[in-house]
C-alpha positions as CSV (number, residue, x, y, z in Angstrom):
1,X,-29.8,3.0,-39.8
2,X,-30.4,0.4,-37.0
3,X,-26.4,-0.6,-37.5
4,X,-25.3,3.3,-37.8
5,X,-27.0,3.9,-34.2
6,X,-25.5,1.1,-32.7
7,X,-22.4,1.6,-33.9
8,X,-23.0,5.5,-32.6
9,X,-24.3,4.4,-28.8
10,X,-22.2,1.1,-28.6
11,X,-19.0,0.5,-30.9
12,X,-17.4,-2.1,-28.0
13,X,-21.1,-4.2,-29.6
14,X,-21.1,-3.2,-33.5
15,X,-20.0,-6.5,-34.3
16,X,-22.4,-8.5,-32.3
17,X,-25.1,-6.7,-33.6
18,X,-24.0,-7.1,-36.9
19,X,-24.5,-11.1,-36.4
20,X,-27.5,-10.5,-34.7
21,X,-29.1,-9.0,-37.3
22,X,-27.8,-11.2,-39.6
23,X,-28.9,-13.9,-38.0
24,X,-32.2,-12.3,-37.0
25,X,-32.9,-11.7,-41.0
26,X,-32.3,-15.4,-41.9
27,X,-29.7,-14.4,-43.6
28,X,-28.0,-17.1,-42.4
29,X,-28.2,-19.9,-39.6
30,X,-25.2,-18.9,-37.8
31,X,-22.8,-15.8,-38.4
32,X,-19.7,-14.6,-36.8
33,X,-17.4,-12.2,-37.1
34,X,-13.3,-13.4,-37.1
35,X,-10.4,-11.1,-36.7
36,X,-6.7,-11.3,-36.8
37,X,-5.0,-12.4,-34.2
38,X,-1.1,-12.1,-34.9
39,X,1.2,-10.8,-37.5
40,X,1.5,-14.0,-39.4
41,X,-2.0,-13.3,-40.7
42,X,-2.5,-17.3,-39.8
43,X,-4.4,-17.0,-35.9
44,X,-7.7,-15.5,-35.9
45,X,-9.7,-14.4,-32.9
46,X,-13.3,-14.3,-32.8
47,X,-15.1,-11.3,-31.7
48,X,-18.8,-11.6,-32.4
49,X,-21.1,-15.0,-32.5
50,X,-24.8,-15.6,-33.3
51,X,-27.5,-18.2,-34.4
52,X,-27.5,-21.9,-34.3
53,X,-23.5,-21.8,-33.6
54,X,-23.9,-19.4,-30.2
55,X,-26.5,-22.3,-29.1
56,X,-24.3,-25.6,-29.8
57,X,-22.9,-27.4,-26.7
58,X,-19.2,-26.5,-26.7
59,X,-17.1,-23.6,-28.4
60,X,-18.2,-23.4,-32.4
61,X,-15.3,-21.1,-34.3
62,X,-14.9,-21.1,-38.1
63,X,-11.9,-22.8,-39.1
64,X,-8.7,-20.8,-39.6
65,X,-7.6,-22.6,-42.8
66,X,-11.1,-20.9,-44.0
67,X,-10.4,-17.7,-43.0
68,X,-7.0,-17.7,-44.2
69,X,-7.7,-18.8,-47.5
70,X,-10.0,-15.3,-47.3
71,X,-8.0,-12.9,-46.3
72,X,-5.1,-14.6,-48.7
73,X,-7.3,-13.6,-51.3
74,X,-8.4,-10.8,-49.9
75,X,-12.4,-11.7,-51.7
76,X,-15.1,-13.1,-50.9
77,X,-15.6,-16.6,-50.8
78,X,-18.5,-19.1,-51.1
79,X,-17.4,-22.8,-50.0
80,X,-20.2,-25.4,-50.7
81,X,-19.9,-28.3,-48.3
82,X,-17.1,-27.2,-46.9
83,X,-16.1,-30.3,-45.2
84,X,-14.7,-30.1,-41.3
85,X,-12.0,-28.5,-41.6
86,X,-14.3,-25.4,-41.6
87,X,-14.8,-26.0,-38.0
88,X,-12.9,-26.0,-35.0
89,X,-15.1,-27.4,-32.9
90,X,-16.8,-30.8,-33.0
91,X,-20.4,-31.6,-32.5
92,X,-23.0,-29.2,-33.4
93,X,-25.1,-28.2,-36.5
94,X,-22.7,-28.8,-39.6
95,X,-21.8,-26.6,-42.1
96,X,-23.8,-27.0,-45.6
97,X,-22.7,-23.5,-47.1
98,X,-20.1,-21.0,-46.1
99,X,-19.6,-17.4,-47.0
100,X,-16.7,-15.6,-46.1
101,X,-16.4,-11.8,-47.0
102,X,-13.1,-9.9,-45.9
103,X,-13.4,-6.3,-44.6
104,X,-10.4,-3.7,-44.3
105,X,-8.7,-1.2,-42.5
106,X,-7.0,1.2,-44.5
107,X,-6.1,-1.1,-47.9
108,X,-5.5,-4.0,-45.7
109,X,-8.2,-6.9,-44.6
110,X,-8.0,-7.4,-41.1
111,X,-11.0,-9.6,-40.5
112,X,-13.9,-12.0,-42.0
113,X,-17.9,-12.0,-41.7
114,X,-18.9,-15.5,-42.2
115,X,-22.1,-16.8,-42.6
116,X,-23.4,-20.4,-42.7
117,X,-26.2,-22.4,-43.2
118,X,-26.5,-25.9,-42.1
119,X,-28.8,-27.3,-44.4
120,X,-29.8,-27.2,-48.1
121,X,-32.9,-24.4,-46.9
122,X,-30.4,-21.8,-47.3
123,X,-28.2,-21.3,-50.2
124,X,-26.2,-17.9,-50.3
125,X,-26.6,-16.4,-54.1
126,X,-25.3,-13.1,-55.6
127,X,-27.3,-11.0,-53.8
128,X,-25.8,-12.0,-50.9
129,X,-22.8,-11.4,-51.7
130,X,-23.7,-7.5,-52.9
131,X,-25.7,-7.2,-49.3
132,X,-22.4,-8.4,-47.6
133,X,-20.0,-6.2,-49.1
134,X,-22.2,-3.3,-48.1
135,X,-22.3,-4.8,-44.7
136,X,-18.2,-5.5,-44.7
137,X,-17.7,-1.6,-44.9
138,X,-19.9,-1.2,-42.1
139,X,-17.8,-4.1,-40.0
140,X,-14.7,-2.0,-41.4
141,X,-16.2,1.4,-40.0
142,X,-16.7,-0.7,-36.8
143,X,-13.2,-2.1,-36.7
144,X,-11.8,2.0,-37.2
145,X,-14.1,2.9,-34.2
146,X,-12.7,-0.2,-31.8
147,X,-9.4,0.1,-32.8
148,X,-9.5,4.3,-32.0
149,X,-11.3,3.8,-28.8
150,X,-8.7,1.2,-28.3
151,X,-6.3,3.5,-28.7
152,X,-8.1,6.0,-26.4
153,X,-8.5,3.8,-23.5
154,X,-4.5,2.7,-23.8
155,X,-3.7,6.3,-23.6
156,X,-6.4,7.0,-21.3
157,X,-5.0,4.0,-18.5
158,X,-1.3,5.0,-19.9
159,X,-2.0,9.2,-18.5
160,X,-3.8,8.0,-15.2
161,X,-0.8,5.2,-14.8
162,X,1.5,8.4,-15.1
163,X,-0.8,10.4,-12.7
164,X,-1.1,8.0,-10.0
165,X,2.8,7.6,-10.3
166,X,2.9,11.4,-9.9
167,X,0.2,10.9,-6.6
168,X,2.5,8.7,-5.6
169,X,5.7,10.5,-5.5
170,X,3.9,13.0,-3.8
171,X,2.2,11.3,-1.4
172,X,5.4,9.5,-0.4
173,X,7.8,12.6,-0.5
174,X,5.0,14.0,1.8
175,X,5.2,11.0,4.2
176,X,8.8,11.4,4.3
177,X,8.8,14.8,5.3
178,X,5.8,14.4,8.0
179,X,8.0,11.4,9.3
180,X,11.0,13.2,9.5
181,X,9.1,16.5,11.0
182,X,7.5,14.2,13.5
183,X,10.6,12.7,14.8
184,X,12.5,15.9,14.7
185,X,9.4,16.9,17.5
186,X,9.7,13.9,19.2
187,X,13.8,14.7,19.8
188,X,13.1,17.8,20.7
189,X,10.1,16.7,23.4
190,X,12.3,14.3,24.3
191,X,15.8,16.1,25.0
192,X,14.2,19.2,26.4
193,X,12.1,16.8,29.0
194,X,15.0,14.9,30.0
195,X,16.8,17.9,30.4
196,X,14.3,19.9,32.6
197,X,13.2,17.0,34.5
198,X,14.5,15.7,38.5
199,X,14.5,12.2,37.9
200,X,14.1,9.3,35.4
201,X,10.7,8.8,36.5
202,X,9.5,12.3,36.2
203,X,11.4,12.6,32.5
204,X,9.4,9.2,31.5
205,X,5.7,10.4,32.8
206,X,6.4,13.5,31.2
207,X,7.5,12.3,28.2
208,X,4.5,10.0,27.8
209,X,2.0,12.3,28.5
210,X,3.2,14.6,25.6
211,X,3.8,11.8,23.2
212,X,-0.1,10.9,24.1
213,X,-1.0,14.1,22.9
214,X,0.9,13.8,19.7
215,X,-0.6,10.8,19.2
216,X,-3.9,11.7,19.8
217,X,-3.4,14.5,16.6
218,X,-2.5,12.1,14.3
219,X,-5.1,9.6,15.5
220,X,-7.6,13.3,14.3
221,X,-5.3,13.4,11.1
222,X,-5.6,9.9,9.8
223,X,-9.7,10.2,10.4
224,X,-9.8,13.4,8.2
225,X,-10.7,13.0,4.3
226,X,-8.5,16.3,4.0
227,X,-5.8,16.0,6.5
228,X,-7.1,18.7,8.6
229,X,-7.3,19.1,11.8
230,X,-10.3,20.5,13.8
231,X,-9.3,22.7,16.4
232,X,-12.1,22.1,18.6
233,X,-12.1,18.4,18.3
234,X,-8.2,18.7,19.4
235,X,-8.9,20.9,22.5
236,X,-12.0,18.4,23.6
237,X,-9.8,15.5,22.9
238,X,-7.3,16.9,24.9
239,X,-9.3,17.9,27.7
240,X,-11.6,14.5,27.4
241,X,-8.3,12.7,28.2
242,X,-8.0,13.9,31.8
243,X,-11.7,13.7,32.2
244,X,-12.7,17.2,31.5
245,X,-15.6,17.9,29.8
246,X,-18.5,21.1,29.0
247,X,-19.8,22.5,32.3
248,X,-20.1,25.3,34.3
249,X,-17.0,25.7,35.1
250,X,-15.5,25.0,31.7
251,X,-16.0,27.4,28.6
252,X,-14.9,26.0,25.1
253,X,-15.9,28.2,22.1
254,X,-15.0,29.4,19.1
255,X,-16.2,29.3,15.2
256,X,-15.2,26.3,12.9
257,X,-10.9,26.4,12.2
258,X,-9.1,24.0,10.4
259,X,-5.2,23.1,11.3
260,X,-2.3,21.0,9.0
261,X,-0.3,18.8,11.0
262,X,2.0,21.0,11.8
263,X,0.2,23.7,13.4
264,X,-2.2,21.0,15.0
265,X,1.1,19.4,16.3
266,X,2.3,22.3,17.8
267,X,-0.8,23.8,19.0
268,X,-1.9,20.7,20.1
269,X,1.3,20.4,22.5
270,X,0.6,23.8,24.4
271,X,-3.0,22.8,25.0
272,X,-1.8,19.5,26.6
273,X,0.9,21.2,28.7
274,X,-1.7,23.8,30.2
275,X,-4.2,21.3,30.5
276,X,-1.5,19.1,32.7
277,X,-0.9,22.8,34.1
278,X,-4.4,23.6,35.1
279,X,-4.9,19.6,36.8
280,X,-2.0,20.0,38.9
281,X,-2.1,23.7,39.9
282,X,-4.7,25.8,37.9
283,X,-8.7,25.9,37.5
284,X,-9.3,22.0,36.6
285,X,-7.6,21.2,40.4
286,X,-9.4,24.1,42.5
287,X,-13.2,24.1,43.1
288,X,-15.0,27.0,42.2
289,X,-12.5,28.3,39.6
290,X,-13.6,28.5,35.9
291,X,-11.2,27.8,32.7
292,X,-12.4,30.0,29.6
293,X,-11.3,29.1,26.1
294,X,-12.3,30.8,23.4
295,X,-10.9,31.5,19.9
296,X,-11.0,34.0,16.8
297,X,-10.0,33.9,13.2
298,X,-9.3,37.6,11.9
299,X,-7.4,39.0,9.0
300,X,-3.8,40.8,9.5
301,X,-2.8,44.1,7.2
302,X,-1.1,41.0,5.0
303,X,-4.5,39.5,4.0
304,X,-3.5,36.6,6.3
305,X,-6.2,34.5,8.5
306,X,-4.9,35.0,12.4
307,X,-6.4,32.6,15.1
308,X,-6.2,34.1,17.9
309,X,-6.6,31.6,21.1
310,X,-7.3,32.3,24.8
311,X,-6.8,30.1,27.9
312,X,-8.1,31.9,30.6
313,X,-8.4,30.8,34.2
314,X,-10.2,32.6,37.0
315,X,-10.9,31.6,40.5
316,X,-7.7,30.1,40.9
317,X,-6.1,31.3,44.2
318,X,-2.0,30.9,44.1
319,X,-0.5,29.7,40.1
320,X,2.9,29.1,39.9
321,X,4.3,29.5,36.6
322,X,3.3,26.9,33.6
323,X,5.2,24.4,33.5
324,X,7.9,25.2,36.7
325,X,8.6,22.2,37.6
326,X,10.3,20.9,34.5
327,X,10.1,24.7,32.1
328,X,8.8,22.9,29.4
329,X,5.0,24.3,29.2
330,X,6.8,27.4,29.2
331,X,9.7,27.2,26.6
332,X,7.2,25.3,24.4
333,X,4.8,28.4,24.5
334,X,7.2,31.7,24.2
335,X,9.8,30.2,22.2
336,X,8.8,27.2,19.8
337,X,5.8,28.4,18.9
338,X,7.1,31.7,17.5
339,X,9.9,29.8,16.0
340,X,7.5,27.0,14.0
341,X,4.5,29.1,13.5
342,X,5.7,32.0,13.4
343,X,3.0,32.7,16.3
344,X,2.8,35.4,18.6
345,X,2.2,34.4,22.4
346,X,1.7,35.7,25.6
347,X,2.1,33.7,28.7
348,X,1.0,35.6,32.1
349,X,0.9,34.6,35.7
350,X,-1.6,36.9,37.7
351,X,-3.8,36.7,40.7
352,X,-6.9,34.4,39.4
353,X,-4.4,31.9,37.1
354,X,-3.0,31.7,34.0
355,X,-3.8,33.6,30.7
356,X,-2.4,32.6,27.9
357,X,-3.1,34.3,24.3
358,X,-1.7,32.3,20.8
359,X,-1.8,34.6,17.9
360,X,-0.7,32.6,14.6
361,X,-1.3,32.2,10.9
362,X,-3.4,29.4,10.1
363,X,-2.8,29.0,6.0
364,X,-2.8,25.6,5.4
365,X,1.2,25.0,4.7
366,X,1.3,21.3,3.7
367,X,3.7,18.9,4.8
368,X,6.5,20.2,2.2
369,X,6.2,23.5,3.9
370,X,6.7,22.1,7.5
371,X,9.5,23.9,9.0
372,X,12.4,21.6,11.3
373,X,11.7,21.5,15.1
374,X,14.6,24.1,17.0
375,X,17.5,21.5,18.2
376,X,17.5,20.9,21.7
């Protein structure tokens, strides 16, 4: 029962506690359990070990001429002074009896339980030899178990080999595509700034500024678990970077929204060029005026979840148009962001500054989804 419950709990240890009770039941002064090791049915491997043998100094292994001679004969065997070619190692208790006792998988013996004693104290008689023939069926039972869960695990590590492949391929095809969206923006932030710029130095501070800002959303990207992108986090970012932060004059607000890269990349863009907007011309440069930012999430007659952001400035005296001075801002807001996001925008100049409204889907599309930034 003791051997059934093991086996039950811990078949990886049947075998050791086979010798151990062996052992345990002075049965015998050492006892060990040998299996075979190749298909010449010559090289054993020894899987379990107990008694005087586990103690010596040095490795103790029943000779394989032993076991051979065994299996050969496929019964069991009792060798009386064996001699030392029944060891492989040297040193140690010797060997005054042997019994060797073949068990099976299927019609074939795979393995041997030996036991020795090393003195004349212990002499192995019949009823040995019927106790370890009831014992080799348990050691075969054992074996079955092993060589199933052996199977198991190879499948097991064989599917998860095939699944993190499959993670893999994914993972990379979705690197690829983020790569190739992210240098598709970066042609486009880059043609259309050279293009609406006056000078070489204006293009390059520019340019820098907005490839800060893309930076600063994947900086937000590569910290997330999920690849998600808080929206607050990018607007505080954003504004942190030019020194901005909660007061009375600044409003941020707005319940919990998560962004995928390419909405956050996008989105992320027309906060930074309002933001550059507001410190040169709008409510961050003018004392007294007040920038308002709030957002929404609602749902559309499609089931769709709608964000719905606000820039509003007040206070602000004389605003010329986002972005004038190169057209960017501007561009970026009314036209790429309908064509990426499919977003809806408003962009309006009136007497207290700028008020800008983004109304876009926020499902999370995934990298695969991404859509190609509009050529320059």
């Amino acid at each position: 029962m003791l051997l059934a419950s093991a086996l039950a709990k811990q078949p990886e240890r049947a075998a050791q506690d086979l010798c151990d009770l062996l052992v345990d039941s002075d049965l015998a002064h050492s006892a060990g359990i040998s299996v075979l090791a190749g298909s010449d049915r010559q090289r054993f491997r020894e899987i379990a070990l107990a008694g005087a043998w586990s103690r010596a100094r040095g490795a103790r292994s029943l000779g394989a001429q032993s076991c051979h001679r065994a299996i050969t004969q496929d019964r069991p065997l009792l060798l009386e002074q064996p001699g030392p070619h029944c060891s492989e190692a040297r040193g140690g208790a010797p060997v005054h009896e042997a019994l060797l006792v073949p068990f099976h998988h299927g019609a074939s013996p795979v393995g041997i339980i030996w036991l020795l004693s090393h003195d004349e104290r212990r002499a192995f008689d019949s009823e040995d030899l019927r106790l370890m023939g009831s014992l080799s069926r348990f050691a075969s039972a054992a074996y079955r178990v092993n060589a199933i869960a052996h199977v198991e695990r190879q499948q097991s590590f064989a599917q998860a080999a095939r699944q993190s492949m499959e993670r893999q391929k994914v993972l990379v095809a979705e690197l690829q595509h983020r790569v190739r969206n992210m240098l598709s923006i970066v042609r486009y932030v880059f043609s259309r700034t050279v293009e609406t710029s006056a000078d070489i130095e204006d293009a390059s501070m520019h340019f820098k500024g907005r490839l800060d800002a893309l930076a600063r959303t994947q900086v937000i990207v590569a910290q997330s678990p999920s690849g998600l992108i808080d929206l607050e986090v990018m607007i505080r970012d954003e504004l942190l970077s030019v020194g901005q932060g909660d007061g009375a004059t600044l409003i941020i607000d707005g319940p919990p929204v998560q962004l995928d890269t390419v909405a956050a990349e996008n989105i992320g863009l027309a906060i930074h060029e309002l933001t550059m907007n507001a410190i040169k011309f709008g409510a961050l440069r003018v004392p007294g005026a007040t920038l308002d930012i709030r957002w929404s999430v609602n749902m559309d007659e499609r089931a769709r979840r709608i964000l719905n952001l606000r820039w509003i400035e007040t206070g602000v005296p004389i605003v010329p148009v986002v972005g004038q001075r190169d057209g960017f801002g501007k561009e970026l807001i009314e036209k790429a962001l309908p064509y990426r996001l499919g977003a809806e925008t408003r962009l309006d100049i009136h007497g207290g500054g700028v008020r800008c409204v983004i109304s876009t889907p926020i499902e999370t599309r995934g990298a695969a989804a991404a859509m190609e930034a509009p050529d320059a």
